[in-house]
Structure formats: C-alpha cells, structure tokens
N, C-alpha and C positions, 0 to 999 in steps of 0.2 A: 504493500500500500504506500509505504515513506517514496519509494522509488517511483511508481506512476505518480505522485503528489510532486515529487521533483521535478519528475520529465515535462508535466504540463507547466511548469513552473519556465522551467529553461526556454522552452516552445513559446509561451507567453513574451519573454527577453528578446529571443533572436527575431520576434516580429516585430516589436519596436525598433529593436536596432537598424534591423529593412528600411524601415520608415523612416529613419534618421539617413540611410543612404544618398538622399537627395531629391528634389522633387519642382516641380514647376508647372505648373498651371491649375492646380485643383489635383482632389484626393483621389481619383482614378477608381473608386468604386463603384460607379454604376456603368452600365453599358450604352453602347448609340444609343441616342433618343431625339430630341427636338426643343427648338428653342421657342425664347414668349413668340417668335417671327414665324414659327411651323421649318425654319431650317434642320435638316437633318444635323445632331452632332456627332461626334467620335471623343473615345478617349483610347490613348495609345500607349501602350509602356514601352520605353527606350532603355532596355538591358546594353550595358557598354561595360566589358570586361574588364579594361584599366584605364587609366586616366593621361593620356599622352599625344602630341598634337595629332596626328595622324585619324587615331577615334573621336580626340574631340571634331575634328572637320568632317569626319564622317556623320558624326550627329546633327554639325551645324549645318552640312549640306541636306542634310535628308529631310529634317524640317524645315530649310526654306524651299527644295523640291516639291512639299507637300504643298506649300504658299503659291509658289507655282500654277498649281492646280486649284487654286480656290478653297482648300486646305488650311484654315490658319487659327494657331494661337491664341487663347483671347476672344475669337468670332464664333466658330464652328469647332474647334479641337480643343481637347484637353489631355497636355503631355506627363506624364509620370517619367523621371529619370533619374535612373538608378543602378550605382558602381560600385563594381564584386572587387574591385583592387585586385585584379590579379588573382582571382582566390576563385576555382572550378568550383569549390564546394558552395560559394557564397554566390556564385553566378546559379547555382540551379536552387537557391533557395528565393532571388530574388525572381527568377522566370514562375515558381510554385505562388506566389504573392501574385505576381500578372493573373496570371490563372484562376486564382482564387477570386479577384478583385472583379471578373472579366472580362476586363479589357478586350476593345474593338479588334485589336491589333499588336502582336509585339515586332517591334524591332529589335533584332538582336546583332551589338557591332562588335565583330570578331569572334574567330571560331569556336571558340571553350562557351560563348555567350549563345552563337546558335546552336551547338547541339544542345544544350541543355532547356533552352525554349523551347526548342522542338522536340522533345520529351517530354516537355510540361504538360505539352500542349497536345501532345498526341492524340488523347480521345476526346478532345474537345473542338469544337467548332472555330476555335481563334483561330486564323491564321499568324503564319511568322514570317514576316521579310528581314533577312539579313541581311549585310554590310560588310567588309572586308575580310571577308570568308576566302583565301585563298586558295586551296580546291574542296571546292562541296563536294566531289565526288569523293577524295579519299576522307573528309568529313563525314561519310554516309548522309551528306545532304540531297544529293541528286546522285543518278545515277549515269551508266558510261556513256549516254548521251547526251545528258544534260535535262532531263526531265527528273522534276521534284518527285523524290522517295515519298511524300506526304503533301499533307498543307502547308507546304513551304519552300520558298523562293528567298533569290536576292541577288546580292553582285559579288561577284569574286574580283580582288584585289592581283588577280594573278602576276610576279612578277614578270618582267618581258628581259626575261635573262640571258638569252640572248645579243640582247642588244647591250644589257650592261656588262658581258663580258668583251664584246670587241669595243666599246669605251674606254674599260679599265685599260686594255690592250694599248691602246691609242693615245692615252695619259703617261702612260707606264710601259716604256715599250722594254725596259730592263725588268719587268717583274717576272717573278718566275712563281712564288708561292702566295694563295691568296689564302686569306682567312676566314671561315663563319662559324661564328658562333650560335645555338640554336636549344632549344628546350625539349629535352628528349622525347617528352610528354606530346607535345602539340605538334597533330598530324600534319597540317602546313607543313612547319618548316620542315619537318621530314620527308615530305615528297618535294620543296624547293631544292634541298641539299641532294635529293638523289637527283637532281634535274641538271644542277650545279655541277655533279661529278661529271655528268656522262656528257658535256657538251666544255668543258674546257679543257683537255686535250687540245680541240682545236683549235684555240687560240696560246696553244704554249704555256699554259696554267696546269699547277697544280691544287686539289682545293685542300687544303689544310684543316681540320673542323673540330670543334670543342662543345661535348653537349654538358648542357648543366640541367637540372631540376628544378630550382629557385632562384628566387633576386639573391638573396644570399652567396650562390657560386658565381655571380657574375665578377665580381672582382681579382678572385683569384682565378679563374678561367683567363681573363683577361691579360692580368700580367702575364701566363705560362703561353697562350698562344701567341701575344707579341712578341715572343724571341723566338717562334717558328715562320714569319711570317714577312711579305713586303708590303700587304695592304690588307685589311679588311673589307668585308661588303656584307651589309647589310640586310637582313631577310625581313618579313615584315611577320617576324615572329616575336609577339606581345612581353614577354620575359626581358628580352635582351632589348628592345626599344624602350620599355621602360625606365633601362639603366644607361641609356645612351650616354648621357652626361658624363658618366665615372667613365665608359669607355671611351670617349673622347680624347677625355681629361688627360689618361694613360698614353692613347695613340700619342696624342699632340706629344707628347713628354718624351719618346722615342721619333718623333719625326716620322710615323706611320701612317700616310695618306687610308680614312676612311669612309668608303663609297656605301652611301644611303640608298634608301628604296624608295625616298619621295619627296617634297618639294619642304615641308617643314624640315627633316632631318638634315639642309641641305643650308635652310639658312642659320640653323643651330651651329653647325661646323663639320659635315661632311664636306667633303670635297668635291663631287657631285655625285648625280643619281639618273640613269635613265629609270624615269616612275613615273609613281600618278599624280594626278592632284585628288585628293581625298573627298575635299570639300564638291567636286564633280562628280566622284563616284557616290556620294549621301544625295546628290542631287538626285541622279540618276534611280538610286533607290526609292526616294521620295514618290518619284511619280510613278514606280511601280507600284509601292504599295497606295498609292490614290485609287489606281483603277482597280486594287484590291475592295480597299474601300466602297467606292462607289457601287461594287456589284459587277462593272466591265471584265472582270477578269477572277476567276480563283486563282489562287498561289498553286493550288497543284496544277494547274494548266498550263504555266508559264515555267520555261526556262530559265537558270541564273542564267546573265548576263555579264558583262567585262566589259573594259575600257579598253577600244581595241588599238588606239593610238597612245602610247607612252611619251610624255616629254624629256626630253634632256635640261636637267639643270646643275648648274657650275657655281658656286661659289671663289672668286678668284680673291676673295680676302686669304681664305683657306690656301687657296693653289702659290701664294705668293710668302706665307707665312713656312708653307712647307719645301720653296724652292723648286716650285712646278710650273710649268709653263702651256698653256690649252692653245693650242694650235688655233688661229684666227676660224680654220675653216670650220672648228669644231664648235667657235662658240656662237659663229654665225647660225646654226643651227639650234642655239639655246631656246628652250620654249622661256626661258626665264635667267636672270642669272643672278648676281650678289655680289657686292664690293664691302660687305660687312659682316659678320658674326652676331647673331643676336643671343641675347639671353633666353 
C-alpha cells in the first residue's frame, strides 16, 4: 500500500514538473473547437528534444509556416511547448501529457522526440508531424519508400554529405583524416556515419569516429579525437550539437578547422557547412501539418519530405583566425557567409 501511495505521489510530481517544461499560448487541454466568431480552433503540442539553434529555428519556422497558412497564435491556435533536454525518457513523458491533454496535433523536433510521439500516439487519433528527423526510415518513421508506418509525417533534415565532403576537400586539400563525433544511441547519426564511411574514400578521406552516450562524454571524446584528426564535421546528431560550444572551444585551441551541418552552427564558429536553413525546413513542416489540420491531407497519406537544395555557408572570421583561405570561386557560391563569430 506505502508503495502504490508513493508511486501516485511521484506520478503526481513529474506532471507538474511537465508543466513547468515551458508553455505559450494557453493550457492545451481541450481539443479543436470554435471561437465567439464560429472560426475553427486548434491547439498543438510542440515536443523539441533539446534546446539548441538548429530546433529552436525549427520550431520558429514551423509556427510561422502554420501563419502562412492562416494558422496563427493568438487568433485561431493555441501552442503548448515543451523540452525533454536531451533526456529520451522525459521526451516520451512529455508526448504521454500531449496525448493525455488531446491535443489537435503534435509536432515533434528531432528524432528521440518523434519516435516517442509517435508511440504516444499510436492508438489515438492525433496525428504527428515531425521536424529534423534525419532518416525516418531507419527511425521506423516511414518506410523504404517513404510512406508513413502510421499517423505520421514530417521532414527529414537529411544531410547532403556528399556535397560537404568535396567542400571539406576543397578547403582542405592536405586533409587526410576527418573526425565525427556521434551518440551511439541515436539512429541518425548512425546511419549518417555509415553514409560518411562509405562515400569518403572518394574524396581521399579517412573518417575517424568517437561514439559517446551522454553530454557528459563529450568532453573527453573530444580532446582524444582531436589528436586523431585534421578537421571535424559535424552530424546533426542532438548530443554533440548540444555541446558545440566546449567542442569549439577545444578545436579553436589546436587550430582544428570544424565543419557544421547548418547555417547557425556556422555563425557560432564552424568554418563552414554545406546544410540547411532550419528555420525553412519548420517552415516547410508548418504547412504540412496545416493541410493536416485542415482535413486536406492525413499524415498517413503523405510522404516525409526534404530540402532538396543544400546551401553553402562560410564563415571567413573563422577561415582567417585558422589560416585558411576559400577560394573566390567557392564563396561566390555562398548561399550566405560571415565576417564575424557570434555568441
């Protein structure tokens, strides 16, 4: 009896603490309904895995894509949002609270965030659109065509690794060993790194690779692979972007040029990034899940989708701190570039 008197006791704790998670537009407990005007409303819950630019531009695109659409804040929508830090276990306790709450809709940004909505939510009628889901299929979010396992859609962040290995190439024509770092855990970046191995050969790379478990190994992973290594590149795997900063901090400190996967980690102090813009792909999700909304489209009907065009960005505060020099031809081609470091 003391034991079940406890456990409702804790269960009681960790749903307040949920609700201390973060929140914006009203309490997200009831479902669509209609306003004093007869407008249809929604309320949406935005599960975001950790807290780091890349997801927050994912979130900031995705709700102004819904704006887009007639979609907005304040008029017709009401957002719930709310962040597991990094923590799988506190991301499927936050998607059980959507669920519970019944939310119109969840958004879930990055991959630990969608599969665990989309479990939540499996025998229930909510749909999920996710966000910077690298591959949904080895996610078990979609399947090898690209058609939703379930009620659920969204966009893949896929990097275009390709193109950032003849970059690095092209920046770095003496490099010979590159380096990534990755969380063993999260099935991304284990199918980016196997992606990784099998396509730099061709370019006269070798990949170097340090898996950790937690924020915790990042540090020391980091010093041990810097003394294996000529450069870094960056995977858009949640753990080690989190800790950008400390690995920076270390590259800069050996003179170790490190290439990002997208346009924030680019004006922080990588070096550059053939990537995305984030705040485009939330866009892009946005108006999926509108037409989810609206009734135009189920989630199991639709395909994830990708941004099929990658930008090139250069930061040359970086390239000039590190004694590198980008070829005129290459930054004519910049979707963007950077003469400074931000914090």
């Amino acid at each position: 009896m003391k034991k079940k008197v406890l456990a409702v006791i804790l269960g009681a704790a960790m749903t307040m603490s949920l609700g201390a998670c973060g929140s914006s537009g009203g309490s997200g407990n009831s479902a669509s309904g209609q306003d004093s005007s007869g407008e249809k409303t929604y309320t949406i819950g935005i599960s975001q895995f950790a807290e780091h630019g890349s997801l927050d531009n994912c979130r900031e695109g995705f709700i102004e894509g819904l704006k887009e659409e007639g979609i907005e804040e304040g008029k017709n929508l009401t957002i719930e949002v709310k962040n597991a830090a990094a923590d799988q276990g506190t991301a499927k306790q936050i998607s059980d609270t959507f669920v519970s709450d019944k939310v119109d809709l969840i958004c879930a940004i990055a991959t630990p965030s969608a599969q665990a909505a989309y479990n939540s939510a499996i025998d229930t009628d909510i749909p999920v659109v996710y966000t910077a889901v690298t591959d949904p299929i080895a996610a078990e979010l979609a399947d090898e065509n690209g058609t939703p396992v379930g009620n659920v859609t969204g966009t893949s962040d896929e990097l275009p690794i390709k193109a950032q290995l003849e970059m690095i190439r092209e920046m770095l024509p003496d490099a010979k060993k590159i380096g990534i770092m990755y969380t063993t855990s999260e099935v991304n970046s284990v199918s980016a790194l196997e992606t990784y191995k099998e396509l730099a050969g061709d370019y006269g790379f070798t990949i170097v690779d340090k898996g950790v478990t937690q924020t915790a190994d990042i540090s020391l992973a980091t010093d041990e692979i810097l003394e294996e290594v000529d450069c870094l590149t960056n995977l858009t795997d949640n753990t080690v972007v989190n800790s950008l900063a400390t690995i920076l901090d270390k590259a800069n400190t050996k003179k170790i040029p490190v290439f990002g996967s997208e346009i924030e980690q680019v004006k922080i102090g990588c070096l550059a990034a053939e990537g995305l813009d984030y705040v485009e792909l939330g866009k892009q999700t946005g108006r999926m899940a509108a037409k989810v909304l609206r009734g135009e489209a189920e989630a199991s009907e639709m395909n994830y989708e990708t941004i099929t065009e990658p930008g090139y960005y250069v930061n040359t505060a970086v390239a000039e701190n590190l004694g590198i020099t980008a070829s005129e031809e290459l930054l004519e081609t910049a979707a963007e570039s950077f003469d400074s470091i931000s914090s």
